[in-house]
C-alpha positions, 0 to 999 in steps of 0.5 A, spaced: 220 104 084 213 103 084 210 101 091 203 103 090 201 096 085 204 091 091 202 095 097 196 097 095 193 091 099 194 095 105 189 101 102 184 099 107 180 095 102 180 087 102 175 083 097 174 076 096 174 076 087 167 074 084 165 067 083 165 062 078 158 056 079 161 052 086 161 045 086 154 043 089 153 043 097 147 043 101 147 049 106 142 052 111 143 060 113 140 062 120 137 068 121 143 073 123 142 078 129 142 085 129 145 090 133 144 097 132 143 103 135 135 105 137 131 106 131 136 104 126 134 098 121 138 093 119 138 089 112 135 083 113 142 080 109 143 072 112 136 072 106 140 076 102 146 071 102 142 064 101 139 068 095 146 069 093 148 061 094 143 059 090 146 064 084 152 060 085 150 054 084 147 051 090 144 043 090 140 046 096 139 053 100 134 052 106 134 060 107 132 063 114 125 064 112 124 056 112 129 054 117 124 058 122 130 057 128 134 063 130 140 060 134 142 065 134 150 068 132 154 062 136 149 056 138 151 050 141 154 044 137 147 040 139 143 046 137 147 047 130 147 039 128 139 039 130 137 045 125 142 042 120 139 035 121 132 038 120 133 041 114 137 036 111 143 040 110 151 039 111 153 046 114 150 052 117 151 059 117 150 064 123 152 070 124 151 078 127 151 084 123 152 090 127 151 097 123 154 104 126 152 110 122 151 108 115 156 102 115 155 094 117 160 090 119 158 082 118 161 076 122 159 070 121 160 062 122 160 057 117 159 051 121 159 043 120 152 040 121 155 033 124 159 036 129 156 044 130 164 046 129 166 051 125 169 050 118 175 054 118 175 062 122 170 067 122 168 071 116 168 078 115 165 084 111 165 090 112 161 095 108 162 102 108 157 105 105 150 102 103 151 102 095 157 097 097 152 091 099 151 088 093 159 086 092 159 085 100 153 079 099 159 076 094 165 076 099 160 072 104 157 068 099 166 066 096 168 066 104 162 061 106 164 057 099 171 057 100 169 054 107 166 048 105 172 046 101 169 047 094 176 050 092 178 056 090 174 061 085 176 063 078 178 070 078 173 074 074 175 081 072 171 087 070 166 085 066 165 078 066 171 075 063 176 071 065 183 074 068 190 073 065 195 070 070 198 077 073 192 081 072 191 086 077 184 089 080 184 093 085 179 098 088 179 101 095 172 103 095 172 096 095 168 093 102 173 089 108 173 082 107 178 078 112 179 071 114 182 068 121 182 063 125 180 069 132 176 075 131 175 079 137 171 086 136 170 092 141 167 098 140 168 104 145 167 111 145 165 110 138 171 107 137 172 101 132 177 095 133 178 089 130 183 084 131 185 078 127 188 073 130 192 066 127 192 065 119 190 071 117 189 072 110 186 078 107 185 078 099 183 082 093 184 079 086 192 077 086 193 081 092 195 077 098 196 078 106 198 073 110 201 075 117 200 072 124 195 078 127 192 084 124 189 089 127 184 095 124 183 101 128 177 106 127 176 114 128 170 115 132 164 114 128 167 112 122 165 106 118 173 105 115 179 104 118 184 109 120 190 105 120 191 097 120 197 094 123 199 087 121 204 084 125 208 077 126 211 074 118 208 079 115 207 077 108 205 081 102 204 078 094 202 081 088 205 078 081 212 077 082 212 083 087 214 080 095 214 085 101 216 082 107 217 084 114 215 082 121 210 089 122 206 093 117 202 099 118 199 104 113 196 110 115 191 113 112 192 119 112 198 119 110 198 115 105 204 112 108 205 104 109 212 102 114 215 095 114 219 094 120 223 087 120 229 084 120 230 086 115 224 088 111 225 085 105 222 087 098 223 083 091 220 085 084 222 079 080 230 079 079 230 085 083 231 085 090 231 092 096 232 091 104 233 095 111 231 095 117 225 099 116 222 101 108 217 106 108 212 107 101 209 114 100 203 111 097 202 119 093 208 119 091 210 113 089 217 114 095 221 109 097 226 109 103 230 105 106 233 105 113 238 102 116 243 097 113 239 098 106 241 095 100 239 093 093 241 087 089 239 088 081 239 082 077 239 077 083 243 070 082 236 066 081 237 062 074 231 065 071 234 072 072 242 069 069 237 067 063 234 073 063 239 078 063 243 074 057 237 074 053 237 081 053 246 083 052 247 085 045 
């Protein structure tokens, strides 16, 4: 059984698909704060993103460098609905960008211009390495749409053209891109740690995530994650593939997903395999199952009864 299509999601690299031109909207990005270690740069990526939004079809962008204010990654509501007044807009964008070694993580916020709240949960992209910006430009500049309600983008696949329903792109050099309702980051002894929390998704192509809370842990000083844990109604979809269980995690190193649930539970269209725990060796395309397994091949669903008549002799 092939586990590396479906759980491939967890192999440390999450990426919103490129865009198709949004509907109009009229959007200001504020400066993003810069933290770095003593005499490291920090790429001036918020005029990068209002660059992007106007690329995408933007009504109206009113960049950092006219906006002139630096409200800094979290402004009060009444500073957020003053700037937005100001530049005659609908929504702000504020945001951080922290580089550790030769890696930049992006939180940002979209936030609405008539209450100074946020639209939707954080938005976060991790690049870990410098020829990955551009692409990590692109996931922002989705998230921030997609935060504004102008619907989902169409999914392009290599090359330009449109991808036919089921079609897989998947790239772990990828950058990180997640979304959630809370995000909190900690950095000790060079470790990072990043946990998401409340509606997580996590998407490249038609890859999806969908759990309650994940968390990203890394080595010290690296700029991806060693192992990633999402716990709670762990969902996982490609295709007509579906994993689910209530905790994941892949170990890098190993290349090594456990579900643990009750049961865990992986359907392949008609085909379905359970246990209390199923292991996907990634290298070698192994599944194991563990306590209670059990496999049902051409399930009772209507579709499968069609399926395997059309197929008798």
């Amino acid at each position: 059984m092939r586990a590396t299509g479906l759980l491939g999601l967890l192999v440390l690299a999450f990426a919103w698909p490129s865009a198709a031109t949004p509907a109009p909207l009229r959007i200001a990005v504020a400066r993003f704060e810069a933290v770095a270690e003593p005499g490291q740069s920090v790429p001036d990526l918020a005029q990068r993103l209002a660059q992007r939004l106007v690329a995408r079809g933007a009504e109206r962008v009113v960049g950092p460098a006219e906006l002139g204010a630096d409200p800094g990654p979290t402004p009060g509501a009444r500073a957020a609905t003053g700037l937005a007044k100001n530049a005659a807009v609908g929504a702000l964008v504020v945001g951080r960008t922290t580089r550790i070694g030769r890696s930049l993580s992006v939180d940002a916020r979209v936030l609405d211009g008539a209450t100074g709240r946020p639209l939707g949960g954080p938005l976060v992209v991790d690049i870990a390495q410098p020829e990955q910006l551009g692409r990590g430009i692109d996931d922002l500049a989705d998230g921030v749409i997609q935060h504004l309600g102008a619907g989902p983008p169409e999914v392009s696949a290599a090359g330009g053209a449109a991808a036919k329903p089921g079609a897989t792109r998947f790239d772990s050099k990828e950058p990180i891109s997640i979304q959630a309702d809370e995000l909190e980051h900690r950095t000790q002894a060079e470790r990072k740690h990043f946990v998401f929390s409340g509606n997580v998704h996590a998407r490249q192509g038609d890859l999806d995530l969908h759990s309650d809370r994940l968390e990203a842990f890394y080595p010290p000083g690296g700029s991806s994650p060693e192992r990633l844990v999402a716990t709670g109604s762990v969902r996982m979809d490609q295709g007509d593939d579906e994993a689910q269980c209530q905790k994941a995690t892949f170990y890098r190193r190993e290349d090594r997903v456990v579900c643990v649930g009750s049961p865990a539970q992986l359907d392949r269209g008609c085909d379905k395999v359970r246990g209390s725990t199923i292991t996907f060796h990634l290298d070698s395309d192994l599944l194991q199952v563990e306590g209670g397994a059990g496999v049902d091949l051409n399930s009772d669903d209507p579709r499968c009864e069609t399926s395997a008549a059309e197929g008798a002799p």
